[in-house]
N, C-alpha and C positions, 0 to 999 in steps of 0.2 A: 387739464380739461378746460376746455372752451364752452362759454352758455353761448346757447342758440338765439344770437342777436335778436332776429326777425321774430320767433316767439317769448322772446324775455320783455324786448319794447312797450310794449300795453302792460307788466303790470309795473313797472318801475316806471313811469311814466305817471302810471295814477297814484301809485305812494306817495311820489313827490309832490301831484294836485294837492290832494287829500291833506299832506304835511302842512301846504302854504294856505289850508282851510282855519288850523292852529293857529296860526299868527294873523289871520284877518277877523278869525273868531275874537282875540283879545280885543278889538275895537271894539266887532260889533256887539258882544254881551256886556258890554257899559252901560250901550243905551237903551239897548231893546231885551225882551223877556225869551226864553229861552223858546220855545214854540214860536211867541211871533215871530224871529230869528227865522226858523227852520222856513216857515210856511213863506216866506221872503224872496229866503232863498233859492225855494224851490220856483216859485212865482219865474223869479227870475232865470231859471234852469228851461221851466216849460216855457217861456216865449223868445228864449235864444233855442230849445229845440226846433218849437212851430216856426221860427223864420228857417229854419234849415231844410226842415220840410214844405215850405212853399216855396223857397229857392230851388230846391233838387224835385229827384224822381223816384222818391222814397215811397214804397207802398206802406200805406197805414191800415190793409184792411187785416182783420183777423174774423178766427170763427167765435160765432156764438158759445161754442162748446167748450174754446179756452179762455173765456169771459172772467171766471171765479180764479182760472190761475193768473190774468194779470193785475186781478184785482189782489190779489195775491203779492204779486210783486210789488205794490206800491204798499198793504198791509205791510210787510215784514220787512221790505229793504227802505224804504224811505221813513214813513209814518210809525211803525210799529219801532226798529232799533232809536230811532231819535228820541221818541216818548217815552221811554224806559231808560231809555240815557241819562236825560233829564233829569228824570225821576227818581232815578236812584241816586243821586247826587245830594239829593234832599236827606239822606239819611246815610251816607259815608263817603269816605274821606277820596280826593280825586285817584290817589296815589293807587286805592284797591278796583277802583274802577279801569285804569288804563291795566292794572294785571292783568285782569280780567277780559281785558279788551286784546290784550297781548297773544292771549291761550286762543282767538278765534280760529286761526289752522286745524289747531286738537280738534276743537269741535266740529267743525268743517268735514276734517277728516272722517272722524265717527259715524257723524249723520249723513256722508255721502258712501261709507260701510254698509250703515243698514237699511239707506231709502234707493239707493241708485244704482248699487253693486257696484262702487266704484273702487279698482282696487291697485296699489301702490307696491312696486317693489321692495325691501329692507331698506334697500339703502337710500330709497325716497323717506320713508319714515325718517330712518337715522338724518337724514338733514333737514329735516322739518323740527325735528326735537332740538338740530343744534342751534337753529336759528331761535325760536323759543327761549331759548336757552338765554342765548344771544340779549332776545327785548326782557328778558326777565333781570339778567345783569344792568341793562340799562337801567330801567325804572327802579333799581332797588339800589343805585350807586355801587352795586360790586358787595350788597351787605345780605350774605344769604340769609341773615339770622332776621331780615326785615322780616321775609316771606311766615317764618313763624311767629315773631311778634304782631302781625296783623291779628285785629280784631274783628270778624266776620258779622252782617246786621244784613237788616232788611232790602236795604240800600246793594249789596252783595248778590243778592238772589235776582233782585231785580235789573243790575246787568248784565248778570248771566240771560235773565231774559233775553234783553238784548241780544248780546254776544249769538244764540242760538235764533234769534230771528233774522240777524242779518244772513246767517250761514242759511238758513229754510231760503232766503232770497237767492242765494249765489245756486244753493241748488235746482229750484223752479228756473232761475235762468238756464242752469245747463238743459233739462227735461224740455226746452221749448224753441234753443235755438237750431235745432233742426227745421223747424219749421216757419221761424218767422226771422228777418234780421237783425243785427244787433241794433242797428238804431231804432224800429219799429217796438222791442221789446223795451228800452229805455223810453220812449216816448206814451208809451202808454203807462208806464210803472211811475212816470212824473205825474202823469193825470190823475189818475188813482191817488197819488201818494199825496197830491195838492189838494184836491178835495175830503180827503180824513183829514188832513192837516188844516185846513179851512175852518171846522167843526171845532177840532181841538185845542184850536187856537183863540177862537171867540172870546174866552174870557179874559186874554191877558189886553183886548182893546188894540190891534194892529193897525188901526186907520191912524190913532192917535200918536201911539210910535212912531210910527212911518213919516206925519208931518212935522214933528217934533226931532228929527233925526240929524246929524252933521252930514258933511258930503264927507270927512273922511270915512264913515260908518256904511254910507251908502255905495264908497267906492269896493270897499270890502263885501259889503255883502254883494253887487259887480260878481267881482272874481269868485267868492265862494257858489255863487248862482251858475255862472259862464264855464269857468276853471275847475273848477269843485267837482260839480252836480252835475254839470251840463256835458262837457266834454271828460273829465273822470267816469262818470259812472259807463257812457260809453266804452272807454276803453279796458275798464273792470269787465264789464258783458262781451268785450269781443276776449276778454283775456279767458275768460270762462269758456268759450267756447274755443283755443286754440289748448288750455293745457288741464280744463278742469277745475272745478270748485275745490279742492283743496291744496293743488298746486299755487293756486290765483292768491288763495286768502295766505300760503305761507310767505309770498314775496309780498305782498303788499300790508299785509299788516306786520312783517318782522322790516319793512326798512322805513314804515313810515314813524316811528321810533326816531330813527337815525335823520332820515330827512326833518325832522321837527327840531332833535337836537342842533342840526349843522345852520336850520334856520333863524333858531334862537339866536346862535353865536353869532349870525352875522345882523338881525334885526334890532336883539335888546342887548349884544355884549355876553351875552353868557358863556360862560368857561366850557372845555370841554376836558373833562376830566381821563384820569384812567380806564377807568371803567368804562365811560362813553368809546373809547378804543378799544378795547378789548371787546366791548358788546359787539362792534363794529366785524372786529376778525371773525367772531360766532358764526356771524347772520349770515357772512360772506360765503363761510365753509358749509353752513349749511346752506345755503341757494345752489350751490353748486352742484349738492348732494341732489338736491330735491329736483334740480333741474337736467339729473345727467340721461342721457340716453336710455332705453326701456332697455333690458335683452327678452329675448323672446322666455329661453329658460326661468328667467327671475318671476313670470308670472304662470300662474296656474291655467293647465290650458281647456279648463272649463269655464275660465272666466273671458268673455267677452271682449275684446284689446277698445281703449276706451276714443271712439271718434277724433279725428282730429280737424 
């Protein structure tokens, strides 16, 4: 079985962004507070958008009527997942947090069940579970007995916020790129998402950060702004609209696992264990699953065949 190049491209492309966000992140949370971070980086995301958009012939206009949904978009996918990210970290351990960050597919899936009618053959499930599967071996070294020794806290709940507000994101993008394009939808959701994060940030003092900062710290935040934010989340929103909110979140959050690992290995030295290979086989077998052709019979034919 063959993945379809041309719609696999955008989201393995943004897992790998996303991954090399991990390793620029190690700088930049040295020097800087975790908000001012975020609000930096988005800084730097919306004025490598706004030269794109004054360079090209990009329409930025929208209606008033979808005002509250892109404000939307910047609530839940920029501003809302990163402050709860944070947040919960203050109160557990990282290891339950990236699980948790791991399961975003499940959720995806779910919420794109019961808001969107969006509906999956078996055998799409079955490779979304395998890959899952796949980031769960990773993050626990291959030790299933970690998953019940974990101690569950406040910290836990609160990245599940998360976790379910970035999926409300993937899904308001699906519900709107019929109507507007993917860069116009990213471009506004950095606006939004820069101005809560402007607010939110106030207290950690960003001017003082910012002067006080290395160039190695500023080149990173660079690419997590440009790399990351900028051209990532484009290709997350075009990947949305070619395969769906919870096709998009099972490749990109089941390899960026793996791309974090492979980049470790080659950035700080870190080993790649058994388990990191075997999670590897998983993710694979299920991408494939997840990724294989519709049949018409495999879907019910009251339900609506989902845009492409």
């Amino acid at each position: 079985m063959r993945l379809p190049l041309r719609r696999v491209t955008p989201p393995l492309t943004t897992s790998l962004l996303f991954s090399g966000s991990f390793v620029a992140a190690r700088v930049v949370t040295l020097e800087f507070d975790p908000l001012t971070a975020t609000l930096l980086r988005y800084l730097v995301a919306l004025a490598f958008l706004g030269t794109l958009a004054w360079a090209g012939s990009q329409s930025l206009r929208i209606s008033r009527r979808d005002a509250l949904r892109f404000l939307g978009l910047g609530l839940f996918g920029i501003a809302g997942y990163h402050y709860f990210f944070f947040l919960s970290l203050r109160y557990t351990d990282v290891v339950n947090t990236a699980i948790l960050n791991g399961l975003s597919p499940v959720i995806t899936a779910v919420l794109a069940a019961l808001f969107i009618r969006e509906r999956l053959a078996p055998k799409h499930h079955l490779g979304i579970a395998c890959s899952v599967a796949g980031v769960l071996v990773l993050l626990t070294g291959g030790r299933v007995t970690a998953l019940v020794e974990l101690s569950f806290n406040r910290g836990d709940l609160l990245m599940l916020v998360a976790v379910v507000s970035w999926a409300a994101y993937a899904l308001l993008i699906r519900t709107m790129v019929a109507r507007y394009s993917v860069f116009c939808l990213t471009f506004y959701a950095t606006v939004f998402g820069v101005v809560l994060l402007a607010v939110l940030a106030a207290r950690e003092g960003p001017l003082g950060q910012l002067a006080a900062a290395s160039t190695g710290s500023l080149w990173s935040l660079a690419y997590m702004g440009v790399a990351a934010s900028g051209v990532g989340y484009l290709l997350y929103n075009s990947s949305v609209r070619l395969l769906g909110p919870t096709t998009t979140a099972a490749i990109v959050y089941s390899l960026v696992p793996v791309w974090t690992a492979a980049l470790g290995a080659l950035f700080f030295g870190e080993a790649l264990s058994t388990s990191t290979v075997l999670s590897v086989v998983l993710i694979i077998a299920g991408l494939q699953l997840a990724l294989a052709p519709r049949q018409d019979s495999e879907v019910s034919p009251r339900t609506p065949p989902r845009p492409e």
